[in-house]
C-alpha positions as CSV (number, residue, x, y, z in Angstrom):
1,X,22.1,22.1,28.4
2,X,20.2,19.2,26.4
3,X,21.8,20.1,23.4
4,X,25.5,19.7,24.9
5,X,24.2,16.2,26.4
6,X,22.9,15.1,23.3
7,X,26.0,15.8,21.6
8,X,28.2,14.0,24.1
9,X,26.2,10.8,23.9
10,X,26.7,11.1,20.1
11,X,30.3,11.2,20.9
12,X,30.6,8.3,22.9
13,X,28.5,6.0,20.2
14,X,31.2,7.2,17.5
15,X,34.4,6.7,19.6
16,X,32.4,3.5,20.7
17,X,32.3,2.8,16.5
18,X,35.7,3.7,16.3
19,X,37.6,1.6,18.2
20,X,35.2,-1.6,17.7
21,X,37.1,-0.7,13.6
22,X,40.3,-0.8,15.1
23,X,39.6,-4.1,17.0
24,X,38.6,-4.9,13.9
25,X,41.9,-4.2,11.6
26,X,43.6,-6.9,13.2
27,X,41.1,-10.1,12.6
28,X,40.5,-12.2,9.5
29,X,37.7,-11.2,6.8
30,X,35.3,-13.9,8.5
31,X,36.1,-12.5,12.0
32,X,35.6,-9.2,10.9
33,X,32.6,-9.3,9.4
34,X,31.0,-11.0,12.6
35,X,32.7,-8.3,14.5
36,X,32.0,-5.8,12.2
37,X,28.0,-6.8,13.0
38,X,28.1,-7.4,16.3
39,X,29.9,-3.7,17.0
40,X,26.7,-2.5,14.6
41,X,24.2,-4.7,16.6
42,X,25.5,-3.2,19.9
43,X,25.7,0.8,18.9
44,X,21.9,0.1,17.1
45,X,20.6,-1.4,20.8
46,X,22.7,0.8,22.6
47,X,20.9,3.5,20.8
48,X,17.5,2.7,20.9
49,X,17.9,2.3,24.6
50,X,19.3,4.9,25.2
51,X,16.5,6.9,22.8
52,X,14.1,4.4,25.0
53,X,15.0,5.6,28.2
54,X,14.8,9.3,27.7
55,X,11.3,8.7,26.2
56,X,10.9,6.8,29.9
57,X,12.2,9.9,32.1
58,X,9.8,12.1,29.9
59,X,6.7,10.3,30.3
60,X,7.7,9.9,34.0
61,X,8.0,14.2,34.2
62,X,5.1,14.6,32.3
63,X,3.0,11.9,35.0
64,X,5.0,13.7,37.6
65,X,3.2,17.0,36.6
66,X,0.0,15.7,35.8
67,X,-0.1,14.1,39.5
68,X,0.9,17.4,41.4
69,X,-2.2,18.9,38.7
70,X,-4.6,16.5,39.9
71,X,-3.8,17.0,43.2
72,X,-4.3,20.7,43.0
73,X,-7.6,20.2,41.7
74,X,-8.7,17.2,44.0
75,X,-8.1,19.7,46.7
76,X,-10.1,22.6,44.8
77,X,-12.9,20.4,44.2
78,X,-13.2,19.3,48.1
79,X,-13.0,23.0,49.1
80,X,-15.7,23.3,46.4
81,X,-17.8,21.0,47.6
82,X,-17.2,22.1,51.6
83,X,-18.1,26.0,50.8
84,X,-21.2,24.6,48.8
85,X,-22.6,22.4,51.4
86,X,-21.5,25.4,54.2
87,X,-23.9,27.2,51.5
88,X,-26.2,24.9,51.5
89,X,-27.0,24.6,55.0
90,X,-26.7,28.1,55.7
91,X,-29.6,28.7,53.3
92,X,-31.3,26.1,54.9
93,X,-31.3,27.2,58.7
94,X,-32.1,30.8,57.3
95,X,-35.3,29.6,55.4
96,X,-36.5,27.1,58.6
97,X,-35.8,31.0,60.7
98,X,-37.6,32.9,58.2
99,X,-40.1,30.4,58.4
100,X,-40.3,30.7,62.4
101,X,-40.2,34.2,62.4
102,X,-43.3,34.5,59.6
103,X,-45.6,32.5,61.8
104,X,-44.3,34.0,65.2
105,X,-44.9,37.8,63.6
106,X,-48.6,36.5,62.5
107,X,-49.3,35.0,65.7
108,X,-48.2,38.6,67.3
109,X,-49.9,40.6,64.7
110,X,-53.3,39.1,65.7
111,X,-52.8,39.5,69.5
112,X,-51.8,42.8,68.6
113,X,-54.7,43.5,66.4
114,X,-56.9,41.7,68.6
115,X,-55.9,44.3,71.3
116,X,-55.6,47.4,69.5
117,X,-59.4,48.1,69.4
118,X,-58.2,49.6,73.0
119,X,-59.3,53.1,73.3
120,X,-58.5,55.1,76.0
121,X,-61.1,57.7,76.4
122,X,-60.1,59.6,79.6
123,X,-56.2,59.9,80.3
124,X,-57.1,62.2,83.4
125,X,-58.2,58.1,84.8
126,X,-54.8,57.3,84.6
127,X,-52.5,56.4,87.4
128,X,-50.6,58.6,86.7
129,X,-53.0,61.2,86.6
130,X,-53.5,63.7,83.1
131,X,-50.0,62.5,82.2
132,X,-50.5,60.9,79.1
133,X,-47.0,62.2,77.3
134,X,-45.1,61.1,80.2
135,X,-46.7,57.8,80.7
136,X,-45.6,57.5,77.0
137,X,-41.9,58.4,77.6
138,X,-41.4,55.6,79.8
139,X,-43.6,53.1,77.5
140,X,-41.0,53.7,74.8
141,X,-38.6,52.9,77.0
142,X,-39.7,49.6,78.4
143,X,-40.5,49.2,74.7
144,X,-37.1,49.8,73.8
145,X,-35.8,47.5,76.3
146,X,-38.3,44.8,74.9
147,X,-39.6,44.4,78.7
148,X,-43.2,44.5,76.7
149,X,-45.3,42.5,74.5
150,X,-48.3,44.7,74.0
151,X,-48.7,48.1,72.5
152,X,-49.0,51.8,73.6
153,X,-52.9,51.5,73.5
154,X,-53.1,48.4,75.4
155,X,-50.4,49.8,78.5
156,X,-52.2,52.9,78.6
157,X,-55.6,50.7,79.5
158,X,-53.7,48.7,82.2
159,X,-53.3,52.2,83.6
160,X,-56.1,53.0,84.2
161,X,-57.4,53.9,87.6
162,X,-60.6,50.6,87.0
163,X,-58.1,48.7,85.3
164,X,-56.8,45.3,87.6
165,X,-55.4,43.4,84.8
166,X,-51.6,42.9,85.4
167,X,-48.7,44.3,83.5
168,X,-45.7,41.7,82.7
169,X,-42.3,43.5,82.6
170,X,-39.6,40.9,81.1
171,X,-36.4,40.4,81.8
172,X,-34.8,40.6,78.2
173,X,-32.6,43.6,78.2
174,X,-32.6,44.8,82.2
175,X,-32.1,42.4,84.8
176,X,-34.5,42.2,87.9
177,X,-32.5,44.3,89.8
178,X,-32.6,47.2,87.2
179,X,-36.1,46.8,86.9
180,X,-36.4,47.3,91.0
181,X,-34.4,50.6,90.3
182,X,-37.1,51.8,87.9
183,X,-39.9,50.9,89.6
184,X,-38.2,52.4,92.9
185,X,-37.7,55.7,91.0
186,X,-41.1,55.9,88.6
187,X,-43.1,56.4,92.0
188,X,-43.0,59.9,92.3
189,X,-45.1,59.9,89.2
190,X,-48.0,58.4,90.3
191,X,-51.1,59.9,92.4
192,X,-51.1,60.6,96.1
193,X,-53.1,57.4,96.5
194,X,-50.4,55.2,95.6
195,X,-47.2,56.6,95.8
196,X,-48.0,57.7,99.6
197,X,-46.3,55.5,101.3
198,X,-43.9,52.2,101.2
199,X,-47.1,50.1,102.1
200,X,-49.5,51.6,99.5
201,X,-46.6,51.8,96.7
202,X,-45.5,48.0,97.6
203,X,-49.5,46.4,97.5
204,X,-49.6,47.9,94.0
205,X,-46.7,46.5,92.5
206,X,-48.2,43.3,93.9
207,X,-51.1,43.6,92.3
208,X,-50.1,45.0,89.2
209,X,-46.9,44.3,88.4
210,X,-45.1,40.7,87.0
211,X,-41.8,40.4,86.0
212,X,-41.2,37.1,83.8
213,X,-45.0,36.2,84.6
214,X,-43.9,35.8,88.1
215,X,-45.6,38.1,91.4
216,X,-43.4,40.7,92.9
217,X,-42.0,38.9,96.4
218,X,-41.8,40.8,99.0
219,X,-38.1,40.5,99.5
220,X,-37.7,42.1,95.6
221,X,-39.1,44.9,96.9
222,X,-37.1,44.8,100.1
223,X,-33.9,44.5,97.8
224,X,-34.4,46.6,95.1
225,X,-37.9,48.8,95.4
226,X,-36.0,51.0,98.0
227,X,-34.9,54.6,98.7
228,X,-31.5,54.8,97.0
229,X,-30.0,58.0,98.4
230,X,-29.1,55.3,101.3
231,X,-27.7,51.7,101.2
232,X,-25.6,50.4,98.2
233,X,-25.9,51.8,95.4
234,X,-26.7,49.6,92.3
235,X,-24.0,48.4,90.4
236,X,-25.0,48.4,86.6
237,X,-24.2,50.1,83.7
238,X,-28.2,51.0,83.6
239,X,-28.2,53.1,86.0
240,X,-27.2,56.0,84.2
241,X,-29.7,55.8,81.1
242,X,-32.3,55.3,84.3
243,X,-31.3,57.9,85.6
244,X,-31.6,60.2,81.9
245,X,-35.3,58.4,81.8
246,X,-36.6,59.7,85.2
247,X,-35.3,63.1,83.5
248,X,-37.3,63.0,80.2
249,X,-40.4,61.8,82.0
250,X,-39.8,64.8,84.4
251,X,-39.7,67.1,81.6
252,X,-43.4,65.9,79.9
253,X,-44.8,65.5,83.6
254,X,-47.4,68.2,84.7
């Protein structure tokens, strides 16, 4: 396609060429050498103008190109940049955690420590009587639940018959209300003493028992400490692995 443009414009300078000669054929010598150069003059201008102006248009295509290229990479660059400061402050927050997290553990591993010196010397003391493996089923659970910060050793103390410290159930992974529906169904387990009757049951909740660090109110027991087999039955979705619980403890329970 350049080619046949090329040879078109070559066409027009030599019919241009042409008929300036034949102009030229009917002047005088003097006339026709003047015309004869001026016909030269204009084809050589015309020529290198015209050579001129497609240099132009190609330096123009080639900026065009480089432009759009320049662009493209302005825009790679800034995406670049973006992702690496993303990066950057991604690291950063996950260093500051890991930084939290290191000093949070160490702080729990010397309350841990501090309390695992616990031993308990007679499970027969406990509250729940010689129960020790079922009493452990249901501190795995709360454990699993994180509604504990202490470990086996130091639970199985606070139930002990001479034991008056409090135990502090949290609210992380079971609401209130499913911890009333535990507490409402773990009473069979304990001895006579306590699990005799609503009045004996409720004063040791009260006095052992705190949920978010907070005493157990009379109407949370009222509410949720109750006899299920009447009333409204609790809507929750833990129910059911309640439920499953008060099963496996059954099952260790002498």
């Amino acid at each position: 396609m350049e080619k046949q443009s090329n040879q078109k414009r070559n066409l027009e300078k030599i019919n241009t060429y042409i008929s300036a000669i034949k102009e030229l054929s009917n002047l005088d010598d003097n006339e026709k050498l003047e015309g004869f150069e001026k016909a030269v003059r204009e084809l050589a201008i015309s020529a290198v103008t015209e050579d001129l102006n497609a240099k132009i248009q190609e330096a123009k295509d080639i900026i065009e190109i480089l432009n759009k290229r320049i662009a493209s990479l302005d825009n790679e660059c800034k995406g670049y940049l973006k992702e690496k400061l993303s990066m950057k402050r991604a690291k950063e927050d996950a260093e500051e955690e890991l930084q939290d997290l290191t000093i949070e553990n160490k702080i729990m591993q010397k309350e841990l420590d501090k309390r695992d010196y616990v031993y308990v010397k007679q499970f027969n003391n406990l509250y729940w009587g010689d129960n020790y493996p079922a009493l452990k089923v249901l501190f795995d659970f709360l454990q699993k639940m994180s509604c504990l910060d202490i470990n086996w050793s130091y639970f199985c103390f606070n139930m002990c018959l001479e034991n008056s410290e409090a135990i502090n159930l949290k609210t992380t992974m079971l609401y209130k209300k499913e911890i009333g529906y535990l507490l409402a169904h773990i009473r069979k387990f304990f001895n006579t003493e306590i699990k005799g009757s609503s009045t004996t049951y409720k004063s040791w909740l009260q006095e052992k028992i705190l949920i978010d660090n907070l005493e157990v109110e009379d109407d949370f027991i009222k509410k949720y400490v109750r006899n299920y087999k009447t009333g409204t039955p609790l809507q929750s979705d833990k129910v059911e692995i309640i439920d499953g619980l008060m099963l496996k403890i059954a099952e260790r329970y002498n």
